[in-house]
C-alpha positions as CSV (number, residue, x, y, z in Angstrom):
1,X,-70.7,-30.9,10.8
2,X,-68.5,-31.5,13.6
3,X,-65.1,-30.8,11.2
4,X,-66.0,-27.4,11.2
5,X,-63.4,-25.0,13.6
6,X,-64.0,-24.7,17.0
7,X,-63.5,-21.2,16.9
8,X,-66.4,-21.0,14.5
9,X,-69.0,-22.3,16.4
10,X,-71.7,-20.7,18.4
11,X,-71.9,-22.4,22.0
12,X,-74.7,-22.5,24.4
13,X,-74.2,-23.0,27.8
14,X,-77.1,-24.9,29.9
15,X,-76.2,-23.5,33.7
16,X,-77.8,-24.6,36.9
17,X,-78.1,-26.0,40.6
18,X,-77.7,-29.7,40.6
19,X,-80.4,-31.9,39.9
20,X,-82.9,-29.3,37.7
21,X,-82.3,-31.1,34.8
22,X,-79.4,-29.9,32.6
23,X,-78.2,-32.9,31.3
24,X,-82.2,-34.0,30.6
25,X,-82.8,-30.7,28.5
26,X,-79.7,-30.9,26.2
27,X,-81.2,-34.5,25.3
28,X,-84.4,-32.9,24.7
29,X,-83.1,-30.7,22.2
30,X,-80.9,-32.9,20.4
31,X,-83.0,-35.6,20.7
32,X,-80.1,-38.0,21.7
33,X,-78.7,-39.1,25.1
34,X,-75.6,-37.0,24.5
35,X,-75.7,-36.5,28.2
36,X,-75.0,-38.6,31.7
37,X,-78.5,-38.1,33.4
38,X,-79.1,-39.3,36.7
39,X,-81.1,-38.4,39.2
40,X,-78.5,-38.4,41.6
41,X,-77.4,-34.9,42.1
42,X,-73.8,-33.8,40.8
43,X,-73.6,-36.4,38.4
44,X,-72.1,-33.4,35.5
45,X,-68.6,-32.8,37.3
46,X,-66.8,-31.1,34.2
47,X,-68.0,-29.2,31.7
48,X,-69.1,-31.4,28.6
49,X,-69.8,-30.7,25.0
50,X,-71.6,-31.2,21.9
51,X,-71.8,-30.2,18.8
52,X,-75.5,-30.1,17.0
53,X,-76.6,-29.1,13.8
54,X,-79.5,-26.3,14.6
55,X,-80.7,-25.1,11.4
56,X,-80.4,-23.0,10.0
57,X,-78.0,-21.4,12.3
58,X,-75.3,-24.2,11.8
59,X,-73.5,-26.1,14.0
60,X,-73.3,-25.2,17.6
61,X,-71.7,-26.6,20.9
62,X,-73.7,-27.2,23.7
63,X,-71.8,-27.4,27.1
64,X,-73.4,-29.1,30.2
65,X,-72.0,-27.5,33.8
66,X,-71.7,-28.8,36.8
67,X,-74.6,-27.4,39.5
68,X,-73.9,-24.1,40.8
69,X,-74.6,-25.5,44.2
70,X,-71.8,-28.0,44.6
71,X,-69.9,-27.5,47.7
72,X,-66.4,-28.4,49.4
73,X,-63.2,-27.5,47.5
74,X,-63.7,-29.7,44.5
75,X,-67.5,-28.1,44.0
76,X,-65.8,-24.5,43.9
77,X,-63.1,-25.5,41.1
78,X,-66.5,-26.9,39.4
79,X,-68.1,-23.7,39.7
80,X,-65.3,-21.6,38.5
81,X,-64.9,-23.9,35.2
82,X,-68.7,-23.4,34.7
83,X,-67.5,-19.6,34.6
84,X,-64.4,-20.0,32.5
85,X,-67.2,-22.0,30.2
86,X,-69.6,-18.5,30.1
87,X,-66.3,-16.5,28.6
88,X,-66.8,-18.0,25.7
89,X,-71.1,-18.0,25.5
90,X,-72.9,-16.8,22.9
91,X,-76.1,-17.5,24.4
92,X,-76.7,-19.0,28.1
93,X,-79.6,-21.1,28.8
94,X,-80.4,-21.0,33.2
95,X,-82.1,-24.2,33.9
96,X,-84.5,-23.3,36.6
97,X,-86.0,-26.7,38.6
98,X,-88.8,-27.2,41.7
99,X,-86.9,-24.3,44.2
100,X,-87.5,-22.0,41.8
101,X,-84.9,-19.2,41.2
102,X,-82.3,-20.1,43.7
103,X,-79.5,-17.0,45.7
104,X,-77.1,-19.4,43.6
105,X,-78.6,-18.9,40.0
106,X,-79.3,-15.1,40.8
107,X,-75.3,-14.5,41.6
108,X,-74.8,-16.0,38.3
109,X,-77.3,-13.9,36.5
110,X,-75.8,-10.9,37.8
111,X,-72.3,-12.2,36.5
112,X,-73.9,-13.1,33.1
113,X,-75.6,-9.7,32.8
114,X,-72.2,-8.2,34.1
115,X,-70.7,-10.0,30.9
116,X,-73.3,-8.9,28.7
117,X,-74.1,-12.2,27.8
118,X,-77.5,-12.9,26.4
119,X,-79.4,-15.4,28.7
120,X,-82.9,-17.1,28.6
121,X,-84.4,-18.4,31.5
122,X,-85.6,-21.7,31.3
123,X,-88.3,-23.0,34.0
124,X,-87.5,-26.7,33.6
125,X,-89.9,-30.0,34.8
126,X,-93.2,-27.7,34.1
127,X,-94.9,-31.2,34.2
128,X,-94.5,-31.6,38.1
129,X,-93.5,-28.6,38.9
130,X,-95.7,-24.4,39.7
131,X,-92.9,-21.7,39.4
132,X,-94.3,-18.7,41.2
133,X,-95.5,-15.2,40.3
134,X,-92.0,-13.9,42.2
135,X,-89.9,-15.9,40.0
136,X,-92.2,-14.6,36.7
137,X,-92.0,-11.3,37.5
138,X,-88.2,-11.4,38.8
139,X,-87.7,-12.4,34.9
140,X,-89.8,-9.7,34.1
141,X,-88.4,-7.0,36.0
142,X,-85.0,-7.6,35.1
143,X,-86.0,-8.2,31.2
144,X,-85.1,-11.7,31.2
145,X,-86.9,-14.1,28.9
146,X,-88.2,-17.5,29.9
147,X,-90.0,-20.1,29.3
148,X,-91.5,-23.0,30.8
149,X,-90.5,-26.4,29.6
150,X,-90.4,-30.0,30.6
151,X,-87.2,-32.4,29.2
152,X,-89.2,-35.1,30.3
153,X,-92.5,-35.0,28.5
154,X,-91.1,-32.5,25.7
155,X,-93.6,-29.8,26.5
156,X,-92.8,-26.6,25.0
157,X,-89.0,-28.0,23.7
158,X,-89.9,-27.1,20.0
159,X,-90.4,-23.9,21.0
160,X,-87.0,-23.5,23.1
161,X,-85.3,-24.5,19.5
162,X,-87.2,-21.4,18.1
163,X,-85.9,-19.4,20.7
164,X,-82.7,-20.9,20.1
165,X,-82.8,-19.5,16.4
166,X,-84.1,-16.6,17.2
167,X,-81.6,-15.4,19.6
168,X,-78.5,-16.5,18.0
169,X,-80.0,-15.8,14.1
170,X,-78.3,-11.7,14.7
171,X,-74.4,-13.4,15.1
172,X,-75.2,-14.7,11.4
173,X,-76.9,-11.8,10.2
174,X,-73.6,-9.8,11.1
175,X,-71.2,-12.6,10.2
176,X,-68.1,-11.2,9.5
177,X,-65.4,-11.7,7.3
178,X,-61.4,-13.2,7.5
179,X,-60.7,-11.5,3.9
180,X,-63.7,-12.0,1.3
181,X,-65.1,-8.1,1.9
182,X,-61.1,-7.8,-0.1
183,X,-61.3,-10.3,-2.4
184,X,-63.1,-9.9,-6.1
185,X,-63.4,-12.2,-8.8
186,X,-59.4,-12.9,-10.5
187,X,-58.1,-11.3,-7.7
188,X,-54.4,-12.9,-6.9
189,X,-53.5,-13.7,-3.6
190,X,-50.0,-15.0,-2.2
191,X,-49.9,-16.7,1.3
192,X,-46.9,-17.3,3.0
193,X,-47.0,-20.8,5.0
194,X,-43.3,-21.7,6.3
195,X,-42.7,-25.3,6.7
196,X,-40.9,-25.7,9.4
197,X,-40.3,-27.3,12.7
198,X,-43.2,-25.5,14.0
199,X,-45.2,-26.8,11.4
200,X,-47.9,-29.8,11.9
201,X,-46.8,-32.7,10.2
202,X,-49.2,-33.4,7.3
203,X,-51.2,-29.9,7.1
204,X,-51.1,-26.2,7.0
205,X,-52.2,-24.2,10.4
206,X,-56.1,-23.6,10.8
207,X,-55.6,-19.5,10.2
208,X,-53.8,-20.7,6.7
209,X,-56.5,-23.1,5.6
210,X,-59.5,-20.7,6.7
211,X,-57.9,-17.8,4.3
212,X,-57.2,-20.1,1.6
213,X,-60.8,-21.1,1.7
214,X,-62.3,-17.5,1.6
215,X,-60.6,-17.0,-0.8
216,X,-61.4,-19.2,-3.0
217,X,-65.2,-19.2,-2.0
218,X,-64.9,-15.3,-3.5
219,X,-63.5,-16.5,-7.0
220,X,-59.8,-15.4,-5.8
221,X,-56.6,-17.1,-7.1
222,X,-54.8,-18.4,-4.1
223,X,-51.3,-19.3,-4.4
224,X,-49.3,-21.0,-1.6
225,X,-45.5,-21.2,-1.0
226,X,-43.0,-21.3,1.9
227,X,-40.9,-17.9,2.3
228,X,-37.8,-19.3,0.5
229,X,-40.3,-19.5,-2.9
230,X,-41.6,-16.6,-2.9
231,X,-39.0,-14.4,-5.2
232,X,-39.8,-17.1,-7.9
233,X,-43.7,-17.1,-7.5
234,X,-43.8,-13.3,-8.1
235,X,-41.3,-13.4,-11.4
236,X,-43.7,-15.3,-12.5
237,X,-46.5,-13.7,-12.4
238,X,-47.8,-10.7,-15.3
239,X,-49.3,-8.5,-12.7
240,X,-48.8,-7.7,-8.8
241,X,-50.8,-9.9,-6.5
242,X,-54.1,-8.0,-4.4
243,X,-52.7,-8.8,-1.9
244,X,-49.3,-11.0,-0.2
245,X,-50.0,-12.7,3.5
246,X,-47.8,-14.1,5.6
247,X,-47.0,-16.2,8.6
248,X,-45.8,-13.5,11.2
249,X,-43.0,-15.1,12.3
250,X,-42.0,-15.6,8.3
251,X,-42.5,-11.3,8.0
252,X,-39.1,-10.4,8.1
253,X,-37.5,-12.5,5.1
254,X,-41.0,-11.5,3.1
255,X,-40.4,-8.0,4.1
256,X,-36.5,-8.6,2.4
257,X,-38.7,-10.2,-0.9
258,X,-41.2,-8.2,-1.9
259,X,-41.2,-4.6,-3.8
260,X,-42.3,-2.2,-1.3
261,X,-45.4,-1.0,-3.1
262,X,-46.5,-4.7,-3.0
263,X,-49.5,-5.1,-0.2
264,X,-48.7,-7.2,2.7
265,X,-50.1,-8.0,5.8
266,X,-50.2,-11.5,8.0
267,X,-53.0,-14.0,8.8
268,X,-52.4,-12.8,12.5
269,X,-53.9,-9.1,11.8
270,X,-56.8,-10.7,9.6
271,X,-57.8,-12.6,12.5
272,X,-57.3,-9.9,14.8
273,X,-60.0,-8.0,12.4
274,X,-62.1,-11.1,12.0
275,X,-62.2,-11.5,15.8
276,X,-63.9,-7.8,15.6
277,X,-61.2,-6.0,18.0
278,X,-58.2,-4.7,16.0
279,X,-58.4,-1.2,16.8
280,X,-57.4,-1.5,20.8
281,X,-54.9,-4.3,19.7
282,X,-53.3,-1.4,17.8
283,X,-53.2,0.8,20.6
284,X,-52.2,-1.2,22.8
285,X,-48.9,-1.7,20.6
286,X,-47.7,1.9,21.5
287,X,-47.0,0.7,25.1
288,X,-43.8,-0.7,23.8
289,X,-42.3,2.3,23.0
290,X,-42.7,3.3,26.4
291,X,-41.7,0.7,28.5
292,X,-38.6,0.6,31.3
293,X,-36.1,-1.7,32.4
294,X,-37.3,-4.7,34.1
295,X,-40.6,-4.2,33.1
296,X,-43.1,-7.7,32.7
297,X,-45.0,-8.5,30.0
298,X,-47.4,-10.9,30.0
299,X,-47.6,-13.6,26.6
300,X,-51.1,-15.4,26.4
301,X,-51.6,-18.5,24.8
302,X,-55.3,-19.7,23.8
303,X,-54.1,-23.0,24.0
304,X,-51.5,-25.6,24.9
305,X,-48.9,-26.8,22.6
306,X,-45.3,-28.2,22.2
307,X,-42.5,-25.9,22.8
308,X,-39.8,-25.8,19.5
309,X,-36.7,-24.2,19.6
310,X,-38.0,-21.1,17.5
311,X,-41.5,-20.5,19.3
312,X,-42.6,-17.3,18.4
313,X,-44.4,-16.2,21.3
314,X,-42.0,-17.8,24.1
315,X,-38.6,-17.3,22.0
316,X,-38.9,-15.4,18.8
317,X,-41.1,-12.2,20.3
318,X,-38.8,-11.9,23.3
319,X,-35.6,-11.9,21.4
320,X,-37.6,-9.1,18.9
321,X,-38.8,-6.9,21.9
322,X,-35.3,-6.9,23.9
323,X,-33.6,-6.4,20.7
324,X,-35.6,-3.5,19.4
325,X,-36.3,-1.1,22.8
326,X,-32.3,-2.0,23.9
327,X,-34.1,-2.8,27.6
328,X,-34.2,-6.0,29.7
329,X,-37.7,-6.9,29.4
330,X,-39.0,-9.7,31.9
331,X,-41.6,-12.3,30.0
332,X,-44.1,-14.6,31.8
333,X,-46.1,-17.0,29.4
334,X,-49.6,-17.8,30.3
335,X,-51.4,-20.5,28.4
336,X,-55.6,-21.8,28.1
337,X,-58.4,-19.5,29.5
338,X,-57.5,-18.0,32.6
339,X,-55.5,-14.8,32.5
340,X,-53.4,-14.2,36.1
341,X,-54.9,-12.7,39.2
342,X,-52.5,-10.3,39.0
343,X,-53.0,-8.6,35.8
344,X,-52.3,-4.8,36.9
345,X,-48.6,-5.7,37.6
346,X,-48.1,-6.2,33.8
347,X,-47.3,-3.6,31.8
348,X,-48.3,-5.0,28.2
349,X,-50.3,-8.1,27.2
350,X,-49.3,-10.0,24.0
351,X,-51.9,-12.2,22.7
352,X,-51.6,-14.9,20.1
353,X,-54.1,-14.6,17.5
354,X,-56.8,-16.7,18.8
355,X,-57.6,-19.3,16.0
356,X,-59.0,-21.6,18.6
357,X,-61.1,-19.1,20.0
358,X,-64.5,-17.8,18.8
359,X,-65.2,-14.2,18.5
360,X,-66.8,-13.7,21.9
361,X,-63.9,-15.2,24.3
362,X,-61.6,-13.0,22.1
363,X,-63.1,-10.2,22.8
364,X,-64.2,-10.6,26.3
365,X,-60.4,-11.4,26.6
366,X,-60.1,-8.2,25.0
367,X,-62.1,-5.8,27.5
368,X,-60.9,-7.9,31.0
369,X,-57.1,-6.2,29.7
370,X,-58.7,-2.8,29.5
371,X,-61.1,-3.4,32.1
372,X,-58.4,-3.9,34.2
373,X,-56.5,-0.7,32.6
374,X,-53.7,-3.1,31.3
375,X,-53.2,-2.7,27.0
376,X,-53.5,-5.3,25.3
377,X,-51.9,-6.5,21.7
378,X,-51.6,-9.4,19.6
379,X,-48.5,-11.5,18.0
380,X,-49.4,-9.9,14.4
381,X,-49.5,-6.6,15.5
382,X,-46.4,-6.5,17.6
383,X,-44.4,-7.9,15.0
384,X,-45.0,-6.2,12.0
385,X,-44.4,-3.0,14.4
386,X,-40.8,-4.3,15.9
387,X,-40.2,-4.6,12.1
388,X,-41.3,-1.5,11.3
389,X,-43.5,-2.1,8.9
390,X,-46.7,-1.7,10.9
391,X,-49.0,0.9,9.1
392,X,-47.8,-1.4,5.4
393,X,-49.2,-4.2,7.1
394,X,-52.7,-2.2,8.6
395,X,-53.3,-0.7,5.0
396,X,-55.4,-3.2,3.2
397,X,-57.4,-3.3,6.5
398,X,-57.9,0.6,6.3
399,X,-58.4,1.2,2.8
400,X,-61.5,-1.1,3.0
401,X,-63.2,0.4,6.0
């Protein structure tokens, strides 16, 4: 359960004021003591997870916040990791305790609604505690369900899993696909995994692994080699592959391989597709043709890593950009959650392609760019443009819509 990506999972976010019981009803519903409870106030300083098996959804990662009402300087930074946690939400549970609905908890409503992130509203310790008609009918007036439970005697809990199920069962329904809507029983596929100083030791990148899975899950043949194997692995074969994919940063010296009726594309456009937002990733890619001298661009990260000499995103896509519009480009790297205060003084971002995130911090990622009226790309896209191969690499996309 717990091996499977974290980018795959569904989370659910228990949010709060200290002391209603946050840490109590993620016990409840796992039935373990997964989480510090104490009736101390504050006890949850940081943002904790875990991963349960809620059938028949699948695995899901619960996270436990600290209380909306901390205070001082360290109780704000709390706060504002609670709402780096809700980025990525699919489903936000607000733990309601004796005070009823709090100023605090309605701020965060209104951010969560702003989000458009689906919410229940849960009216914890219903053993010792008589929420009030106001609080009912503030749920009811701004369409909110609820529910009255108690973590400590267990009333109603079995019911808060079926509402569980029930609210997340429509991000199943429409699960999408990394390449199985192209694959069909036989079909050959090639993927293009450089082994190289960027490379884990031991094992292939999640994006690689993921695609090699589909496929074979559809009754596709998947073949694997590094860039320097691939003229051999197509002699060999009696008939052209569906389709060849490649490492973006390996697209040139595939590009120099393959016949140019051969379909290509790279694992960092299927994820861009699978994450549901390709189509402003591929507008935002025209911004490069019309950018000035000493203009910045911003490269996001989704998470931390070791610098190599070749680093595509730091090195690699710099070099590209400079080299193709002839202009002196400024970069600034940003990597984890937070995109900069500053976003309007950016003129493109470039995005990596998001394997460690799930679908709905990509995408809210996504609209904060064009909220913001900045455009917004991704490492696949950019690169298979700079090499100007751009609408080859978009084709197998398009031809199945």
């Amino acid at each position: 359960m717990a091996k499977l990506p974290r980018g795959e999972r569904l989370v659910i976010s228990c949010i709060g004021n200290r002391n209603v019981g946050k840490s109590s009803l993620i016990n409840a519903i796992i039935g373990q003591e997964v989480a510090i409870v104490s009736a101390q106030p504050g006890t949850t300083t940081d943002p904790v997870h875990k991963v349960y098996e809620l059938i028949p959804i699948g695995p899901v990662s619960f996270f436990d916040t600290a209380g909306l009402d901390d205070i001082g300087e360290v109780g704000s930074k709390r706060i504002s990791a609670t709402k780096r946690i809700l980025r990525k939400t699919d489903l936000a549970l607000i733990i309601i305790g004796n005070e009823g609905i709090t100023d605090d908890e309605k701020e965060i409503i209104a951010f969560i609604k702003k989000q458009t992130i689906p919410c229940i509203i849960i009216f914890n310790k219903s053993d010792i505690a008589q929420h009030s008609d106001k609080d009912i009918n503030f749920c009811k007036s701004n369409n909110l369900p609820f529910l009255r439970v108690s973590a400590l005697t267990g009333h109603n809990i079995d019911r808060l899993r079926e509402l569980l199920i029930d609210s997340l069962k429509k991000y199943r329904l429409t699960e999408k696909k990394i390449i199985g809507d192209l694959v069909q029983e036989g079909d050959i596929f090639i993927l293009v995994a450089p082994i190289d100083s960027s490379a884990p030791k031991g094992r292939l990148i999640l994006p690689q692994v993921q695609v090699l899975r589909e496929v074979l899950d559809h009754e596709g043949i998947a073949i694997v080699v590094q860039p320097q194997q691939l003229n051999q692995t197509l002699k060999s074969l009696s008939s052209k592959p569906k389709l060849v994919i490649t490492d973006s940063q390996a697209l040139e010296q595939v590009i120099e391989t393959i016949p140019e009726d051969y379909p290509l594309t790279t694992f960092s456009i299927l994820f861009a597709r699978y994450k549901g937002e390709l189509e402003p990733l591929i507008e935002g890619a025209k911004m490069i043709d019309q950018l000035e001298e000493n203009d910045t661009i911003l490269i996001a990260e989704a998470c931390s890593h070791h610098v190599q000499k070749d680093d595509i995103g730091r090195i690699k896509i710099p070099q590209w950009m400079r080299a193709y519009t002839g202009k002196d480009i400024n970069f600034k790297v940003v990597a984890g959650s937070d995109f900069p205060e500053d976003m309007e003084s950016y003129k493109l971002v470039i995005h990596c392609g998001g394997c460690m995130l799930n679908r709905v911090e990509m995408q809210r990622r996504i609209r904060e760019t064009l909220c913001r009226e900045v455009p917004i790309t991704n490492y696949g896209v950019v690169i298979s443009k700079l090499h100007g191969v751009l609408d080859r690499t978009l084709k197998p996309y398009l031809k199945s819509k």
